[in-house]
Each structure stands twice: as C-alpha cells, then as structure tokens.
C-alpha positions in Angstrom: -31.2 -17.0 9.8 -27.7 -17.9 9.4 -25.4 -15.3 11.0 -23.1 -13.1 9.4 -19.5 -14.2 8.6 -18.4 -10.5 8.2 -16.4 -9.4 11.5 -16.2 -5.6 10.0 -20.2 -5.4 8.3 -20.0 -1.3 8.1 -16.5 -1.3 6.0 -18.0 -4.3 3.8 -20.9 -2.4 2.8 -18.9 0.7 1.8 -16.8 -1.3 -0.3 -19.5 -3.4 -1.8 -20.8 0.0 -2.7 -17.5 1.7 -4.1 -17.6 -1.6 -6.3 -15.4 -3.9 -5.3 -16.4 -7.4 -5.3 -18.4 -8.8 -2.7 -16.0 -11.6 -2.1 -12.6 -8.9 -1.9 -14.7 -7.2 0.6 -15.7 -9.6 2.5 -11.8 -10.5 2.9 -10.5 -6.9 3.3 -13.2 -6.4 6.0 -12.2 -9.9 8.0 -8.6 -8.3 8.3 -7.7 -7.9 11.6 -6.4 -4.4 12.2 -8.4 -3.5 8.4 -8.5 0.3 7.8 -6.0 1.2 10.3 -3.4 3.3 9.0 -0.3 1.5 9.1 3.5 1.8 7.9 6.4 0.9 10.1 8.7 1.7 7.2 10.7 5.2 7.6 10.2 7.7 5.1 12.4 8.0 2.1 14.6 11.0 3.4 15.5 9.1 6.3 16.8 6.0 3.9 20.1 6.1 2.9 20.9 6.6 -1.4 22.0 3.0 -1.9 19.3 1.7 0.0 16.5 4.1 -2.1 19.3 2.8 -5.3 17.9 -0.6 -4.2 14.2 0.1 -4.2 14.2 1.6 -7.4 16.1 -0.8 -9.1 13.2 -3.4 -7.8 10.3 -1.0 -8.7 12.1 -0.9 -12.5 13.0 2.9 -12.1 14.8 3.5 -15.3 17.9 6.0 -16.0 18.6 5.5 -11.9 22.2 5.1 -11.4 22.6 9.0 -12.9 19.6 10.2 -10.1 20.8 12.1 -7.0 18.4 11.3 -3.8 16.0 13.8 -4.2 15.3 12.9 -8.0 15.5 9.0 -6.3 12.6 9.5 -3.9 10.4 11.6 -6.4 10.4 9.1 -9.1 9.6 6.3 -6.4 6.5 8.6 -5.4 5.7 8.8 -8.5 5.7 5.2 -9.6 
C-alpha cells in the first residue's frame, strides 16, 4: 500500500468534503503552519491615512482621495 503523501490527512478530508478539489486540498493541507491563524499586519486604525490612502488606491477603492480614515478602513473591509 503506498503511503500517504498528505502531512495534514484530517484538514484534507474536511476540505475535500466542503468541496474543494482534491488536488487544492492536498496543497492547503501540506502547508506548514496550515490553519493557524496568522497576520503580522497591524490593524487599520493603527495605519496611518496615507498609508490606508495607499492600500486603497491598490485594492481599486473608488472616490478615495474625498474619504476621511474611518470611511478609508470601512470601504477596505468591505472590499
């Protein structure tokens, strides 16, 4: 019987059976570190307007240069 190439077999399961494709399961459950909640990035409030300016300019946010902050950070949540 030839063994099993899947490092994370329980998480590969569940996602074969939430429908994903056997082959992007196979890869999501090979991840090291797979499932773990991650995000090194600061939240929004603690980025500065130009630099939340920035990041919705790349994420196509229209009518951005008249948003304060607040408006900003809602319409990147949103996105």
């Amino acid at each position: 019987m030839a063994k099993s190439r899947i490092k994370n077999v329980e998480q590969y399961e569940a996602l074969v059976e939430k429908g994903y494709s056997k082959e992007k399961s196979a890869r999501i459950a090979n991840t090291p570190d797979a499932g773990k909640k991650g995000g090194k990035a600061k939240p929004y409030e603690e980025w500065t307007k130009a630099e939340i300016y920035e990041q919705a300019k790349k994420v196509g946010i229209e009518g951005r240069s008249k948003m304060k902050k607040n408006e900003l950070i809602k319409a990147l949540r949103n996105n």
